[in-house]
DRENTORKOL-3810 file (N, C-alpha, C; in nm, 4 decimals):
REM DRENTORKOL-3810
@n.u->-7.5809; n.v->4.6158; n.w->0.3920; ca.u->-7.5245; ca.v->4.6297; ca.w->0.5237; c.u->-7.4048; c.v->4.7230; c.w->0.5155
@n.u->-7.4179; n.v->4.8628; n.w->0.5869; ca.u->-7.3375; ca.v->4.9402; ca.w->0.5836; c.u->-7.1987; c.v->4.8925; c.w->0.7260
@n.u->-7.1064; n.v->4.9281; n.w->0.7009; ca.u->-6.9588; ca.v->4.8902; ca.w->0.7821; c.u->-6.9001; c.v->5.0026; c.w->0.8450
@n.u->-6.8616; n.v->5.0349; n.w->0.9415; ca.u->-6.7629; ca.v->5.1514; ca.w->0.9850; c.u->-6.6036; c.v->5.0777; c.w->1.0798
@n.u->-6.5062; n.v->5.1477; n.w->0.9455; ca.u->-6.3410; ca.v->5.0661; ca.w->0.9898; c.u->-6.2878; c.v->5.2144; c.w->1.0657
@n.u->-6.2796; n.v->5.1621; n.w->1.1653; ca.u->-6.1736; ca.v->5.2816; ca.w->1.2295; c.u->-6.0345; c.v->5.2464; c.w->1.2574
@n.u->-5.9936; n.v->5.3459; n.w->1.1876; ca.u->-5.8141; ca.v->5.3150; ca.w->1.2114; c.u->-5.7511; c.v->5.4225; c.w->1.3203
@n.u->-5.7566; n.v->5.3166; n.w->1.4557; ca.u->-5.6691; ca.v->5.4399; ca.w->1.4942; c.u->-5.5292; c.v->5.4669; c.w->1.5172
@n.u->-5.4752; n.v->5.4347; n.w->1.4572; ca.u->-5.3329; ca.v->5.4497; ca.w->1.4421; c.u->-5.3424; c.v->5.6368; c.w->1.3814
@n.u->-5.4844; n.v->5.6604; n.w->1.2589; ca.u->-5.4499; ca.v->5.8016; ca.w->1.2292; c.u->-5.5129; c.v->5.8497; c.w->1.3161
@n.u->-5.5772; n.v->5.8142; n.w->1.4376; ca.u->-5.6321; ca.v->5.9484; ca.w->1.5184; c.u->-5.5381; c.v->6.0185; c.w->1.5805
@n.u->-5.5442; n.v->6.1660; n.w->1.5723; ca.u->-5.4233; ca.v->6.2462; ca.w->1.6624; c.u->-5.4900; c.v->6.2396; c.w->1.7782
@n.u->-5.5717; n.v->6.2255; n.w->1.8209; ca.u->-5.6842; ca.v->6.2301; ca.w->1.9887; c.u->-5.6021; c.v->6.1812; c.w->2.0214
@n.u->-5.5585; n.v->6.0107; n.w->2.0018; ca.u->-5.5115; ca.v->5.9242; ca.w->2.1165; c.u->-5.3953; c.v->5.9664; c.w->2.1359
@n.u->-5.3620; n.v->5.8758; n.w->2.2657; ca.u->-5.2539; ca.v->5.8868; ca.w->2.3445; c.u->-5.1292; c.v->5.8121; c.w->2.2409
@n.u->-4.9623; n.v->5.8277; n.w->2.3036; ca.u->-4.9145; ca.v->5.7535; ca.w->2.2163; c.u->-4.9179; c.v->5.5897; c.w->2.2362
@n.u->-4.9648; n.v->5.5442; n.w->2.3364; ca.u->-5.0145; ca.v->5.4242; ca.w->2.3853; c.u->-5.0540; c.v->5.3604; c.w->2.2473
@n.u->-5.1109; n.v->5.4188; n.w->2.1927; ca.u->-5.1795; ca.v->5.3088; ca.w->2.0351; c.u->-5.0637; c.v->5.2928; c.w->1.9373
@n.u->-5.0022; n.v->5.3842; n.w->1.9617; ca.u->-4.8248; ca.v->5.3664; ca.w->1.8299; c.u->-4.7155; c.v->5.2527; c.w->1.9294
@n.u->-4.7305; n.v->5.2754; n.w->2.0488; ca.u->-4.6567; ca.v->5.2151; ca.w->2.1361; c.u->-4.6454; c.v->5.0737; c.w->2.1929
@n.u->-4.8130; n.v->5.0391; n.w->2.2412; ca.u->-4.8026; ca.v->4.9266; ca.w->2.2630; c.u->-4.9150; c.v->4.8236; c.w->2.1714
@n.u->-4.8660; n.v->4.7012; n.w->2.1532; ca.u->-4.8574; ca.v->4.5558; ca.w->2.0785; c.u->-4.9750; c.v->4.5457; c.w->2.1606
@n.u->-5.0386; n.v->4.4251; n.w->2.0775; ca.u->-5.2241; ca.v->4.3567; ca.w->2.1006; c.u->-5.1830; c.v->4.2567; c.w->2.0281
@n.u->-5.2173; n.v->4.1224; n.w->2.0835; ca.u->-5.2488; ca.v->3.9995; ca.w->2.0674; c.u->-5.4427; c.v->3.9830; c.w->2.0729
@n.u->-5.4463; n.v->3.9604; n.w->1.9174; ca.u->-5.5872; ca.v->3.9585; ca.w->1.8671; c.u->-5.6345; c.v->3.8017; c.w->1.8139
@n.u->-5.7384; n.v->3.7172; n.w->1.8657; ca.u->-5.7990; ca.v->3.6241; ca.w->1.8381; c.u->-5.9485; c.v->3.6179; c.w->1.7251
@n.u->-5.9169; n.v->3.5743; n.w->1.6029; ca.u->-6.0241; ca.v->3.5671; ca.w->1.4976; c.u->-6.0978; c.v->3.4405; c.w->1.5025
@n.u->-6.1919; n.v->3.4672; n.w->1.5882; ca.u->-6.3012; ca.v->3.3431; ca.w->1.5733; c.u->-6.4367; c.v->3.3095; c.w->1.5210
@n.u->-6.4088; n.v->3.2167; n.w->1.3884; ca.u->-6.5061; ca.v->3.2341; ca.w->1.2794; c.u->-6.4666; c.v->3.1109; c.w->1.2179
@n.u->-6.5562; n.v->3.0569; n.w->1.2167; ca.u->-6.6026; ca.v->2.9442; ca.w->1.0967; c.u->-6.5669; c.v->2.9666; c.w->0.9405
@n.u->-6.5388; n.v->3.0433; n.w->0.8986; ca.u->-6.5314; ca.v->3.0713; ca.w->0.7471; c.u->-6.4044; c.v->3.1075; c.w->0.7652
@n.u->-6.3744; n.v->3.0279; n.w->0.6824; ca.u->-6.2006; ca.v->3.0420; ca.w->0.6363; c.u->-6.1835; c.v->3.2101; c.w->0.5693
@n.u->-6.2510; n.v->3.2144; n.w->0.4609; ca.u->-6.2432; ca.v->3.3856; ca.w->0.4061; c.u->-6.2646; c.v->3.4857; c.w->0.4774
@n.u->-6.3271; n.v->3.4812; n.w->0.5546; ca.u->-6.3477; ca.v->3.5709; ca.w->0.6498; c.u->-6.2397; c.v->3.6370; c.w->0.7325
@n.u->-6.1727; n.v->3.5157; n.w->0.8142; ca.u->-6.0224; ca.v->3.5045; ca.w->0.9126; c.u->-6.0047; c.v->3.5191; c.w->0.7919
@n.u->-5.9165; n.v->3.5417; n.w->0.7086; ca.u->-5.8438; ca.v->3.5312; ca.w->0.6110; c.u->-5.8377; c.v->3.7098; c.w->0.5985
@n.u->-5.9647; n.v->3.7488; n.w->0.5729; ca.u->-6.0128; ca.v->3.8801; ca.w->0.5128; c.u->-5.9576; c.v->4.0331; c.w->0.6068
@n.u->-5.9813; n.v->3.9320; n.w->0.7318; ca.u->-5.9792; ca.v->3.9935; ca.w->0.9036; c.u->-5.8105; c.v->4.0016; c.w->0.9415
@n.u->-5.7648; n.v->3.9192; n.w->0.8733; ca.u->-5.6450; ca.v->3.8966; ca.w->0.8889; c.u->-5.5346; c.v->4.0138; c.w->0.8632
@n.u->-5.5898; n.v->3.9877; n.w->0.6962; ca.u->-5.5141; ca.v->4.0985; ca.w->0.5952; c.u->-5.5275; c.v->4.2269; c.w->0.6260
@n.u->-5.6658; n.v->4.3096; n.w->0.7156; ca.u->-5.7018; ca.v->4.4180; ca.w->0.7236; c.u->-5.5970; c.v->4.4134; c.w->0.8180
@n.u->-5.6302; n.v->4.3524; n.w->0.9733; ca.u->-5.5556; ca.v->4.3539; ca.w->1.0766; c.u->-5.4242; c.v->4.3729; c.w->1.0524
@n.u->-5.3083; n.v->4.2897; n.w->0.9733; ca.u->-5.1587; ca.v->4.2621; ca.w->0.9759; c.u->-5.1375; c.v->4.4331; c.w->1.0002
@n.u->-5.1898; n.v->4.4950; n.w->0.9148; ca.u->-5.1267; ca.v->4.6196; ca.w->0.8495; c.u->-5.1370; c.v->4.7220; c.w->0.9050
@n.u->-5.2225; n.v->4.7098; n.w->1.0739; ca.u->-5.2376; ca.v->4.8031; ca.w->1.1616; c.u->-5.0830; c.v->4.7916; c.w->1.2457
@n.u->-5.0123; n.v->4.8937; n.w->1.3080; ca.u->-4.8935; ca.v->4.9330; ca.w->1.3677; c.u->-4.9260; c.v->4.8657; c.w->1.5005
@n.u->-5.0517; n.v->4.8905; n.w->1.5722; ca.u->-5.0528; ca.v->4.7955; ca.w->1.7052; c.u->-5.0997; c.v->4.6775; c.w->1.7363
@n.u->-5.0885; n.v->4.6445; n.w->1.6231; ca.u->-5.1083; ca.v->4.4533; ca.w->1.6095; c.u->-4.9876; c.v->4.3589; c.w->1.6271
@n.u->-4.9553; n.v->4.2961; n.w->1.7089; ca.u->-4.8241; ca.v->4.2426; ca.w->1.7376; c.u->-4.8488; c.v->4.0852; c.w->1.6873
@n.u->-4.9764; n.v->3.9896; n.w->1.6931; ca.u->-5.0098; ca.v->3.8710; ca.w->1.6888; c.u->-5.1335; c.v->3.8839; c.w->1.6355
@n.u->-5.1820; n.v->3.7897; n.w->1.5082; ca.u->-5.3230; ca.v->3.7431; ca.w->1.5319; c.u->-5.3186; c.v->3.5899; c.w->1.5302
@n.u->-5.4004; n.v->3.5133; n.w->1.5872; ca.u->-5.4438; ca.v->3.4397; ca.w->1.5745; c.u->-5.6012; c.v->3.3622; c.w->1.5683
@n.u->-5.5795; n.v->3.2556; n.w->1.5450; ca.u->-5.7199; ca.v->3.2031; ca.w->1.4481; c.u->-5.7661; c.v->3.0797; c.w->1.5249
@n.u->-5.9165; n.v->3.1077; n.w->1.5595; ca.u->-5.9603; ca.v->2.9813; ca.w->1.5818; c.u->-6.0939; c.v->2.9078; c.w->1.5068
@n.u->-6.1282; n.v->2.8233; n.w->1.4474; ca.u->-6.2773; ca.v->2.7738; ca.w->1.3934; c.u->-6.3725; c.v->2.7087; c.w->1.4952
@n.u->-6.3522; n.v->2.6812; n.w->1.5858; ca.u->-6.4490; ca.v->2.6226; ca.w->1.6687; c.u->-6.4532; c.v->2.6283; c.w->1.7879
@n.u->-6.5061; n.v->2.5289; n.w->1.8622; ca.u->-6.4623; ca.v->2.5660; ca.w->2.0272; c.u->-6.3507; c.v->2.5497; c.w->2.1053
@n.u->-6.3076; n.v->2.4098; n.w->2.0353; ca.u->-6.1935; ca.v->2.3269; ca.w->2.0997; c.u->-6.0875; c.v->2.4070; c.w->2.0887
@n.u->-6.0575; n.v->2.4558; n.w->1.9556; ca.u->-5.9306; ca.v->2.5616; ca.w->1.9179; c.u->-5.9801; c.v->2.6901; c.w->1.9837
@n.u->-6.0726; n.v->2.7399; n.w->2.0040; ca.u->-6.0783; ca.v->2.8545; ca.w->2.0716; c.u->-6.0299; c.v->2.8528; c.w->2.2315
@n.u->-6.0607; n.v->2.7588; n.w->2.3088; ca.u->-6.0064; ca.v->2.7204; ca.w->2.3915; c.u->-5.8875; c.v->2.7006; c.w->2.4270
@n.u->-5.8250; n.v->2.6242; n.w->2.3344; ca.u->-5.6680; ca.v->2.6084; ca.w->2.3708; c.u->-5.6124; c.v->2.7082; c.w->2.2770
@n.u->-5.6562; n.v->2.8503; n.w->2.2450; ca.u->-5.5535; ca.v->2.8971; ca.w->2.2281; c.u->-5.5855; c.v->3.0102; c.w->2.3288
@n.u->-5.7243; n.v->3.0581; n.w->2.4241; ca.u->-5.7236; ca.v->3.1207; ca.w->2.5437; c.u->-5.6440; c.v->3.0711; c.w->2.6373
@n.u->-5.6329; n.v->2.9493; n.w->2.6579; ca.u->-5.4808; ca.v->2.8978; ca.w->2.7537; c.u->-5.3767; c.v->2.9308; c.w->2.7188
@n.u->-5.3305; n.v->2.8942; n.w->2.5554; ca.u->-5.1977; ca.v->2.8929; ca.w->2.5465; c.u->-5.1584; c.v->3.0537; c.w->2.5280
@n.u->-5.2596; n.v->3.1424; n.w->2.5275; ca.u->-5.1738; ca.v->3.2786; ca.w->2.4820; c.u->-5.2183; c.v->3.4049; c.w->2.4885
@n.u->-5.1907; n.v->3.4674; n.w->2.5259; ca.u->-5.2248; ca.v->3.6119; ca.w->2.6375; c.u->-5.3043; c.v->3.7146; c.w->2.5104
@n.u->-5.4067; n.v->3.7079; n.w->2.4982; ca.u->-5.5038; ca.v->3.7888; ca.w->2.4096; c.u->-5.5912; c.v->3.8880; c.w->2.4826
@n.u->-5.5623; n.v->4.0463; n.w->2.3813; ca.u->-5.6237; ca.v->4.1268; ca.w->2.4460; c.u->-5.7543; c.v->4.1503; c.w->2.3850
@n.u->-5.7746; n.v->4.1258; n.w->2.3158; ca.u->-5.9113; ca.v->4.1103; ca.w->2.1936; c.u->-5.9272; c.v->4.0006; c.w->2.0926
@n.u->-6.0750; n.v->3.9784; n.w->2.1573; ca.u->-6.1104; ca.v->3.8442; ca.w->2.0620; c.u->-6.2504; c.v->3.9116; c.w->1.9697
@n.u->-6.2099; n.v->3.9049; n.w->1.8239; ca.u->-6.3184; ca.v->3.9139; ca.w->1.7319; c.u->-6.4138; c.v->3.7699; c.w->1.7224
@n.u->-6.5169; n.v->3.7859; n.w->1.7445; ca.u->-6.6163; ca.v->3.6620; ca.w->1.7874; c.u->-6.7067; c.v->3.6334; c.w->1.6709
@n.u->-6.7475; n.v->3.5489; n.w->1.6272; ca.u->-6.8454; ca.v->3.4594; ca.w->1.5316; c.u->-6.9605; c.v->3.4213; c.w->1.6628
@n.u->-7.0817; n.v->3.4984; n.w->1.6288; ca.u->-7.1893; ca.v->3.4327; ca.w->1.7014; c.u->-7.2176; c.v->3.3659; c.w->1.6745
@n.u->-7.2661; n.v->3.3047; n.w->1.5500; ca.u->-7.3062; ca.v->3.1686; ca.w->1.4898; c.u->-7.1692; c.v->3.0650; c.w->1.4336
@n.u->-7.1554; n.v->2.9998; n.w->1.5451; ca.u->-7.0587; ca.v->2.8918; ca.w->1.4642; c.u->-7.1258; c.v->2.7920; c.w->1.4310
@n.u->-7.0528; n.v->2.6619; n.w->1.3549; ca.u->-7.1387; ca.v->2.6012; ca.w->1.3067; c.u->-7.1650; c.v->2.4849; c.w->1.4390
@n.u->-7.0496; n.v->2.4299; n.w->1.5417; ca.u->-7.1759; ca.v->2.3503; ca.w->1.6556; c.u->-7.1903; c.v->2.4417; c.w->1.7874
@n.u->-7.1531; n.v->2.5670; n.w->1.8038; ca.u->-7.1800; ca.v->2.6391; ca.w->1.9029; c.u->-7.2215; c.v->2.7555; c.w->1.9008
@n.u->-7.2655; n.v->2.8609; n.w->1.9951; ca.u->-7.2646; ca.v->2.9683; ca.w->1.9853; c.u->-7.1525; c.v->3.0639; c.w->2.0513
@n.u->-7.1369; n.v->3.1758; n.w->1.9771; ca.u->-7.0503; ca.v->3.2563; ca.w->2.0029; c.u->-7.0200; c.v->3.3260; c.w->2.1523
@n.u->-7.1537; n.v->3.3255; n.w->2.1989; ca.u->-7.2298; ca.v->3.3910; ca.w->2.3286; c.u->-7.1879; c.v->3.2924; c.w->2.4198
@n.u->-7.2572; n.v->3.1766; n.w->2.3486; ca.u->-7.2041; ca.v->3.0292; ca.w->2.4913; c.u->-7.0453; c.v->3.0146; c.w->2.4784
@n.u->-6.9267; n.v->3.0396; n.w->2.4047; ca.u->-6.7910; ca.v->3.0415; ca.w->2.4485; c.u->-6.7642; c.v->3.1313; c.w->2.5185
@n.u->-6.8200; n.v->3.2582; n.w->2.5397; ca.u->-6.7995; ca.v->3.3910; ca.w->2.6628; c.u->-6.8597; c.v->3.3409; c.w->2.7465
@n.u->-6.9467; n.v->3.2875; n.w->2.7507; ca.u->-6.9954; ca.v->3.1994; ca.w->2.9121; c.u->-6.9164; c.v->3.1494; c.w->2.9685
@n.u->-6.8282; n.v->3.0623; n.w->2.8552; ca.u->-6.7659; ca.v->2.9419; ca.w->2.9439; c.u->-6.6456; c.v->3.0080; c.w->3.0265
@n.u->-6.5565; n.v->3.1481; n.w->2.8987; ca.u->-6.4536; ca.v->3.1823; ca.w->2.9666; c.u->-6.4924; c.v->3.2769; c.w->3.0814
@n.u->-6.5564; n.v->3.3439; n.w->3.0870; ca.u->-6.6286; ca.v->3.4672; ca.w->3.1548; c.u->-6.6642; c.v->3.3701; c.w->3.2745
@n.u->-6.7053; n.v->3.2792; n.w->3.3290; ca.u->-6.7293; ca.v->3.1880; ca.w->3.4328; c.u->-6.6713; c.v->3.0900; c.w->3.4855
@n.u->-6.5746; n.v->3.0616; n.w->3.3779; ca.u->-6.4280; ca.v->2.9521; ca.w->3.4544; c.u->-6.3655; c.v->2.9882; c.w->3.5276
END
């Protein structure tokens, strides 16, 4: 399985909007190494202001209440839900 990481902090294209403004990012995944892995890549980007972590539904949930996220990295297969059915729930509440 081939991967493509884009960093754009080095693209000269963008605007200065990507050096400028902060993203609150949500890692939702069942595997501890994974968030962990996602983590370490993430910290070290310049427009990352927050990540946070959820394993399941319940925590995925209360941390879409408790905290203003502009991107959520998603686990389709969790282990009692699907990834697809938590965008239902928020996408329709």
């Amino acid at each position: 399985m081939s991967g493509f990481v884009y960093n754009a902090t080095s693209d000269t294209n963008l605007p200065n909007l990507v050096n400028d403004t902060k993203i609150n990012l949500l890692i939702v995944d069942d595997e501890v190494l994974l968030r962990q892995g996602l983590r370490a890549m993430l910290e070290k980007e310049k427009f990352v202001q927050q990540i946070l972590e959820a394993d399941d539904r319940d925590s995925f949930i209360k941390q879409i209440e408790n905290n203003r996220i502009e991107i959520i990295l998603l686990d389709i297969r969790l282990r009692k839900t699907s990834g697809l059915e938590l965008i239902g729930e928020i996408c329709c509440a």
